[in-house]
C-alpha positions in Angstrom: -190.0 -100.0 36.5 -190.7 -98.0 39.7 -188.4 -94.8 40.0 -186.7 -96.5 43.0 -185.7 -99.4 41.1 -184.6 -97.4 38.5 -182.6 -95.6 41.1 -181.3 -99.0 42.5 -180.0 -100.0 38.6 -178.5 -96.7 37.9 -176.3 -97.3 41.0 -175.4 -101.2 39.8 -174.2 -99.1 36.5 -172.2 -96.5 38.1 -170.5 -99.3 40.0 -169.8 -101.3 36.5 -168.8 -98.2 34.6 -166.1 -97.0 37.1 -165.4 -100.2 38.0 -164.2 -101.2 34.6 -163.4 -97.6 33.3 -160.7 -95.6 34.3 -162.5 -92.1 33.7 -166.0 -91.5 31.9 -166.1 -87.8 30.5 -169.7 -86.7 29.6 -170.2 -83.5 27.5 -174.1 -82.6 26.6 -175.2 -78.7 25.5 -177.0 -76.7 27.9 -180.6 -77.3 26.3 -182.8 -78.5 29.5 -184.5 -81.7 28.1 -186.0 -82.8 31.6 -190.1 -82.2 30.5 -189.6 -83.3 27.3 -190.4 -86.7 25.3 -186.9 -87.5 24.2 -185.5 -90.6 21.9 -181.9 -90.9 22.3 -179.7 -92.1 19.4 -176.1 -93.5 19.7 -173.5 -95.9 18.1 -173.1 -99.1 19.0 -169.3 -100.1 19.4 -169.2 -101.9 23.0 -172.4 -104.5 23.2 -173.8 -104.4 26.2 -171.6 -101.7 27.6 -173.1 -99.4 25.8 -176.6 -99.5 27.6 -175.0 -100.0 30.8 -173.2 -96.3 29.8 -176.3 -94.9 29.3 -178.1 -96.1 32.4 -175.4 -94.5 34.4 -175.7 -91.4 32.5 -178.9 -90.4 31.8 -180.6 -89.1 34.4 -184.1 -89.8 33.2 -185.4 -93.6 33.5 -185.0 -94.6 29.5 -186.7 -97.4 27.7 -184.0 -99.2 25.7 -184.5 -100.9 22.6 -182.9 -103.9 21.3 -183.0 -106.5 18.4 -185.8 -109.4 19.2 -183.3 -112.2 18.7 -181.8 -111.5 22.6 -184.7 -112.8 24.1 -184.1 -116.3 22.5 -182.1 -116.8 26.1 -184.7 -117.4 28.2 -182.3 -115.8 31.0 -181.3 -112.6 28.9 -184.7 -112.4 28.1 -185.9 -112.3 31.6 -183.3 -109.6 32.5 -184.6 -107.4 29.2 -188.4 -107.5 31.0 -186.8 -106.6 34.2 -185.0 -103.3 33.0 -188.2 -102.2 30.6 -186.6 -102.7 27.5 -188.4 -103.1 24.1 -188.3 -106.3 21.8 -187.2 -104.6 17.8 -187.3 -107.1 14.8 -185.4 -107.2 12.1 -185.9 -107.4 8.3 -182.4 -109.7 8.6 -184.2 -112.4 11.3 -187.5 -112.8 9.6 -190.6 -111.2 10.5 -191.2 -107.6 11.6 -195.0 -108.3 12.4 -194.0 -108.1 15.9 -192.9 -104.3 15.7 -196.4 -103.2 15.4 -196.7 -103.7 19.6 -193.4 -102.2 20.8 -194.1 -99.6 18.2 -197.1 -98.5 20.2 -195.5 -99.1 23.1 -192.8 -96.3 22.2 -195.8 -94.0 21.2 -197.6 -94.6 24.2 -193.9 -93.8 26.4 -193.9 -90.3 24.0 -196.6 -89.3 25.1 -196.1 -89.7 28.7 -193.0 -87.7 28.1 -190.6 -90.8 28.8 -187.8 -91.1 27.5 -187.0 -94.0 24.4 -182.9 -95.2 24.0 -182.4 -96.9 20.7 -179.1 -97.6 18.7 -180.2 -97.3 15.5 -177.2 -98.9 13.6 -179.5 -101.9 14.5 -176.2 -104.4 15.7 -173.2 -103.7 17.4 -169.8 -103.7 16.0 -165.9 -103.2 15.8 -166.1 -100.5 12.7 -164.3 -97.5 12.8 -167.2 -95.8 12.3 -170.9 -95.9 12.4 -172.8 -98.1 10.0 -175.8 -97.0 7.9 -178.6 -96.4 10.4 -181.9 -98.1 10.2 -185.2 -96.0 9.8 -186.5 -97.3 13.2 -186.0 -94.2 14.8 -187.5 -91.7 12.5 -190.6 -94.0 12.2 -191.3 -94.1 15.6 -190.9 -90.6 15.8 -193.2 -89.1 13.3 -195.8 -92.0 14.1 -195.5 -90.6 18.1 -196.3 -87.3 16.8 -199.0 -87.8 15.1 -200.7 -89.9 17.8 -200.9 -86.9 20.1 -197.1 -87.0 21.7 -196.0 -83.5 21.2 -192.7 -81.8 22.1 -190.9 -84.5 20.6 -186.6 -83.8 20.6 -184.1 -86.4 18.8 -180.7 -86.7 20.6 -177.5 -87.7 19.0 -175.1 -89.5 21.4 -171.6 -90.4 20.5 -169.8 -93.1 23.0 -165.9 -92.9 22.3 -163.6 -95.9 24.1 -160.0 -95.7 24.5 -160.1 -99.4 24.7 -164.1 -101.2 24.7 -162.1 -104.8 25.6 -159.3 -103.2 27.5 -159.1 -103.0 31.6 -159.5 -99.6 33.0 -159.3 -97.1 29.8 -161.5 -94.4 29.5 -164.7 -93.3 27.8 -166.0 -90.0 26.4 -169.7 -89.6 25.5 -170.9 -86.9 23.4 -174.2 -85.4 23.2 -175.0 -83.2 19.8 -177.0 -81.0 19.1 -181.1 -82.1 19.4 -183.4 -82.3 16.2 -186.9 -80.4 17.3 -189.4 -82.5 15.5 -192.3 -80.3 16.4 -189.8 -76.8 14.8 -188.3 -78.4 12.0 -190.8 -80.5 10.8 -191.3 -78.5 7.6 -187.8 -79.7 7.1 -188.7 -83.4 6.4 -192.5 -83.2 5.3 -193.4 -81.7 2.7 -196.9 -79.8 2.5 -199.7 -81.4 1.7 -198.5 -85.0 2.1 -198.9 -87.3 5.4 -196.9 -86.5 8.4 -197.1 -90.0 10.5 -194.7 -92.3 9.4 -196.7 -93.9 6.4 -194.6 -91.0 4.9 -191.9 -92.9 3.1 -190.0 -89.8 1.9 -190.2 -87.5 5.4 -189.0 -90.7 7.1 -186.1 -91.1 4.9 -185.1 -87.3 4.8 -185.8 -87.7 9.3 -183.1 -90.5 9.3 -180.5 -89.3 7.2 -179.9 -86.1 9.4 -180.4 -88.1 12.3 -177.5 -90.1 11.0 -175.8 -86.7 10.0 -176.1 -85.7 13.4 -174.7 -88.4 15.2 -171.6 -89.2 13.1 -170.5 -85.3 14.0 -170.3 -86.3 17.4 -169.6 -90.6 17.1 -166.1 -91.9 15.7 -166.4 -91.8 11.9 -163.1 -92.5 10.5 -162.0 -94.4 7.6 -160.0 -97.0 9.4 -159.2 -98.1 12.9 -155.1 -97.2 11.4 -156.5 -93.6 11.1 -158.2 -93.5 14.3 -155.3 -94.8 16.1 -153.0 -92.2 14.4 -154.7 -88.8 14.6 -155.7 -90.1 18.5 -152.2 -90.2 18.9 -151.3 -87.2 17.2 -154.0 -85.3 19.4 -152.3 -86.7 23.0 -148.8 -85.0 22.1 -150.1 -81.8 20.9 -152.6 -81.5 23.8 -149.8 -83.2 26.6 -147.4 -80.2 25.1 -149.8 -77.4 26.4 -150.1 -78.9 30.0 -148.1 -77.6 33.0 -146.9 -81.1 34.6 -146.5 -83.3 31.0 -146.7 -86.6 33.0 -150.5 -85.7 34.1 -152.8 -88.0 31.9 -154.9 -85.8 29.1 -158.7 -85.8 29.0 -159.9 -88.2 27.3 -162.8 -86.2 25.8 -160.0 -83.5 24.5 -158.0 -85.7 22.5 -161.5 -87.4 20.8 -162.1 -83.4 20.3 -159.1 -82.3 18.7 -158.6 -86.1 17.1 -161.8 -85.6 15.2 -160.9 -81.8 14.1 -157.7 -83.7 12.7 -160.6 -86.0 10.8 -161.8 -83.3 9.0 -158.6 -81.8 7.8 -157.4 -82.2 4.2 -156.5 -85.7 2.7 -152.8 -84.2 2.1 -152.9 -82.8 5.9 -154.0 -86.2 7.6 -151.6 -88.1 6.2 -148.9 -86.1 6.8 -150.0 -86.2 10.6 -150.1 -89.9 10.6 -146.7 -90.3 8.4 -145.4 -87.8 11.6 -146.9 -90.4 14.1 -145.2 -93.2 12.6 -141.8 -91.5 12.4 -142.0 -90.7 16.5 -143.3 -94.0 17.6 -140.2 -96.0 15.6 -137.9 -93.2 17.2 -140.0 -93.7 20.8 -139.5 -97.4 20.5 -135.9 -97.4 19.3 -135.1 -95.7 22.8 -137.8 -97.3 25.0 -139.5 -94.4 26.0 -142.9 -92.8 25.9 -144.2 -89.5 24.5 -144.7 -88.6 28.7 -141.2 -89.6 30.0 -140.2 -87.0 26.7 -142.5 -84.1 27.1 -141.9 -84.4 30.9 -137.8 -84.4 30.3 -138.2 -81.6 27.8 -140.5 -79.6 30.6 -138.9 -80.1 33.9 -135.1 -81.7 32.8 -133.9 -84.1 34.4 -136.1 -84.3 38.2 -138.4 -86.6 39.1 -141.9 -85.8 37.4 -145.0 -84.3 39.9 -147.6 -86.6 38.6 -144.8 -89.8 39.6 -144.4 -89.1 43.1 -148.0 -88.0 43.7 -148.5 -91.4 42.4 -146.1 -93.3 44.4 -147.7 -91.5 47.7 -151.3 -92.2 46.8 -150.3 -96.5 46.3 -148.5 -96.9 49.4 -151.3 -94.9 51.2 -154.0 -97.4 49.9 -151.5 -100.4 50.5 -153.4 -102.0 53.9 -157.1 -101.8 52.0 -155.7 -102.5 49.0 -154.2 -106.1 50.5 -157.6 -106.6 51.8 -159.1 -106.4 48.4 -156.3 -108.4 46.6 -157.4 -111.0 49.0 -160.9 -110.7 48.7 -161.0 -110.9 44.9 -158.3 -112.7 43.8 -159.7 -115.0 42.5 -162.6 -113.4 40.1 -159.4 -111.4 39.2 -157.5 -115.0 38.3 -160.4 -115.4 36.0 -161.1 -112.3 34.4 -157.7 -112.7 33.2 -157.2 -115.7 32.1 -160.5 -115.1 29.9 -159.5 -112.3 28.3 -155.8 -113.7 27.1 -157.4 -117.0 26.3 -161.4 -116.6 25.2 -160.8 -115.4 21.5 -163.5 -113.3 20.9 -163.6 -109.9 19.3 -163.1 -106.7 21.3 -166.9 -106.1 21.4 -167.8 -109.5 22.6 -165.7 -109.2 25.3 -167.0 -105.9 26.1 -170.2 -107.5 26.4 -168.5 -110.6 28.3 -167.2 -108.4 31.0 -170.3 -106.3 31.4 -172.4 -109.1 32.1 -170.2 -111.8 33.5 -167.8 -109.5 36.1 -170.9 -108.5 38.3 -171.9 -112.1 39.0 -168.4 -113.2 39.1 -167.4 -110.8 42.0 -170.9 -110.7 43.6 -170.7 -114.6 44.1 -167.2 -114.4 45.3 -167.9 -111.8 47.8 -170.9 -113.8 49.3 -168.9 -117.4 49.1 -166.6 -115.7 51.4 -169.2 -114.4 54.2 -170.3 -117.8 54.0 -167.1 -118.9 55.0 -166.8 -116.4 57.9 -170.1 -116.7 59.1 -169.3 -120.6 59.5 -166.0 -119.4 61.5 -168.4 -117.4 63.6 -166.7 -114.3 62.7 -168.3 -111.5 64.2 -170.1 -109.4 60.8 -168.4 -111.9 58.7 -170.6 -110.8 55.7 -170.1 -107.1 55.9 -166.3 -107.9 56.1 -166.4 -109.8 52.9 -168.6 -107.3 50.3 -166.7 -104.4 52.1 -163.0 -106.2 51.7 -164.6 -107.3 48.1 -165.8 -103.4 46.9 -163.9 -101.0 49.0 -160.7 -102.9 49.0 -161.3 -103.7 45.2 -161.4 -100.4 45.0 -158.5 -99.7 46.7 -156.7 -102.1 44.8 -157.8 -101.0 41.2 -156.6 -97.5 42.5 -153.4 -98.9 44.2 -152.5 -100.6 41.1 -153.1 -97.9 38.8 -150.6 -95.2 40.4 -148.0 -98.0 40.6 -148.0 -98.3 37.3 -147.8 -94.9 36.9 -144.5 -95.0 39.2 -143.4 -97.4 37.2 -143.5 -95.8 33.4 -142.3 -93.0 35.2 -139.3 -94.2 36.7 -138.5 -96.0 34.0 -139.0 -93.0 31.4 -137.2 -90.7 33.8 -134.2 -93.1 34.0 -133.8 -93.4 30.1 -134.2 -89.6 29.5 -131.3 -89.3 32.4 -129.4 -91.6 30.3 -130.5 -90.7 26.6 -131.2 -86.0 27.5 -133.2 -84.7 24.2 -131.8 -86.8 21.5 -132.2 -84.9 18.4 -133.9 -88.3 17.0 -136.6 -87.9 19.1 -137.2 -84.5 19.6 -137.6 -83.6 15.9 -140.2 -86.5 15.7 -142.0 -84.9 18.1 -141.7 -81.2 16.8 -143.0 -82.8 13.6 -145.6 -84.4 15.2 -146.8 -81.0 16.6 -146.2 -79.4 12.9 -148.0 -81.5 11.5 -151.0 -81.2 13.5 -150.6 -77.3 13.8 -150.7 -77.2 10.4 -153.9 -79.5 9.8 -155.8 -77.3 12.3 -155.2 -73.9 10.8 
């Protein structure tokens, strides 16, 4: 893959990513990797979103790996050859003959300083937390060492989704901190014994702190209850430290502070969760949300900030945003109707969405320059993809900050009715307790 192409793709990907996520917040140390030969590591919770992530953000052309049995669809497979990406068998499918070649392959990339993507977990998932990584990684890095690729850095990547089947959430991705194979090598092979990957101990003692390293900055909690919870927990305590409470928190903070929660005390974390539950029965007994509460609590009883800055953005965006309603309706229709009715797990339709929305829209858009073109409309087919992306656009926009208006209307009406119930303040102080206390 030429760097223009790879240009071309990374553009496709930043139009999937923000066109299906709301926000994508990407936090990385301030190590300058750009010369270096780099294998990038990272959990596997969203199918094919998850390379499609990683396109977008890295700026360096990677070479993705992925399990052999994809290229069994003759079209998939096709599309895998396109992008560069490597053929991995596994133990579980039969033969692993075949890694010998993409093995070498990876070496060869090393030592041209490329860069290698691999999700180690070795499948994708809907887990809580990471699975037992496979020793994939490690072998191809101590094998690319010792056939000349030197400079070699490990980098742990944790991809966090507010929702991986859900329209418009949010992701956070993580970078940790890299392993140096060239300065800790000592670390995981011992003097005097082999230092390719023939070394069954060094590659063993390679990928368990490569799977250290990535569950510090991946999800890694017990249940998807608990994740849910201490999430949660996070968004009030952080929403209570902002100036305008009805303003969204980032995404990446409330992962942050969720996952300082996670490694609280037993005692502590189940005392934030039992505080969680409390305030969403007393949140749902009154029909409000933790923003309509914190926002009452901030600024009484007038109409929140974030609400009418909302309500001024939609109705400016209103004429594009009628173009794109008309222009995509119809993908739209569908999309929706296979999410509420294609029963699939969240991570299949992560993958379904990923894969199916670009050709979906694209074919829309250019059925409908046909049509113009026939009616001799005068740039019929730059009408159509711009009416199809900018007014999309528009439209996603549009329909985001009315929704906004409307939880905030309706919050700010029932706080007018309800003021500070004692119910559901004292939830929420003991949400913040609880989480004050689990921090200190």
């Amino acid at each position: 893959m030429t760097e223009r192409s790879h240009r071309i793709i990374r553009g496709i990907a930043a139009i999937l990513v923000y066109g299906t996520y709301r926000t994508v917040e990407l936090r990385r140390p301030e190590a300058d990797l750009s010369d270096r030969p780099v294998i990038i590591v990272a959990n596997h919770f969203a199918g094919f979103a998850d390379p499609v992530l990683m396109m977008y953000g890295l700026q360096r052309r990677p070479r993705f790996l992925a399990k052999a049995t994809l290229w069994s669809n003759p079209v998939v497979g096709k599309l895998l050859d396109l992008l560069g990406v490597l053929p991995i068998s596994r133990a579980v499918d039969g033969s692993t003959e075949s890694n010998v070649g993409t093995f070498a392959a990876c070496h060869e990339a090393l030592r041209n300083r490329e860069v290698i993507a691999v999700f180690p977990e070795g499948t994708t998932h809907d887990e809580s937390s990471i699975a037992d990584i496979r020793t994939g990684t490690a072998r191809i890095a101590l094998g690319a060492r010792a056939s000349g690729a030197d400079g070699i850095v490990i980098v742990p990547v944790g991809i966090h989704y507010e929702d991986k089947a859900g329209w418009r959430s949010r992701i956070y991705a993580q970078v940790g901190d890299p392993i140096d194979l060239d300065a800790d090598l000592d670390l995981y092979v011992e003097q005097a014994t082999p230092e390719d990957d023939s070394n069954r101990d060094a590659v063993q003692r390679l990928t368990s702190e490569i799977e250290a390293r990535l569950r510090r900055v991946s999800p890694d909690y017990s249940t998807e209850a608990e994740w849910d919870a201490l999430g949660a927990a996070a968004e009030v305590a952080l929403r209570a430290d902002l100036y305008d409470p009805s303003t969204p928190v980032s995404f990446g903070d409330r992962e942050e502070l969720a996952d300082r929660l996670r490694s609280a005390s037993l005692k502590a974390r189940d005392a934030v969760q039992d505080a969680v539950a409390d305030y969403r029965v007393a949140l749902n007994h009154h029909r409000v949300r933790d923003t309509s509460v914190a926002a009452y609590s901030r600024v009484g009883g007038a109409l929140p900030d974030h609400t009418a800055r909302s309500l001024l953005g939609a109705l400016a965006l209103a004429p594009t945003a009628l173009a794109g309603l008309v222009a995509n309706a119809i993908p739209i229709a569908i999309m929706t109707a296979v999410r509420k009715n294609l029963n699939v797990e969240p991570v299949t339709m992560a993958t379904v969405r990923s894969l199916g929305a670009p050709v979906l829209y694209g074919g829309t858009w250019t059925v409908w320059a046909s049509v113009l073109r026939r009616r001799n409309v005068r740039y019929g087919g730059t009408i159509a993809w711009l009416s199809g992306i900018v007014g999309g656009w528009a439209l996603v926009l549009a329909f985001e900050r009315m929704a906004i208006v409307r939880d905030g209307l309706m919050g700010w009406h029932r706080m007018g009715e309800l003021g500070p119930t004692e119910e559901v303040t004292s939830a929420r102080r003991a949400v913040l307790d609880a989480v004050d206390a689990a921090i200190a």
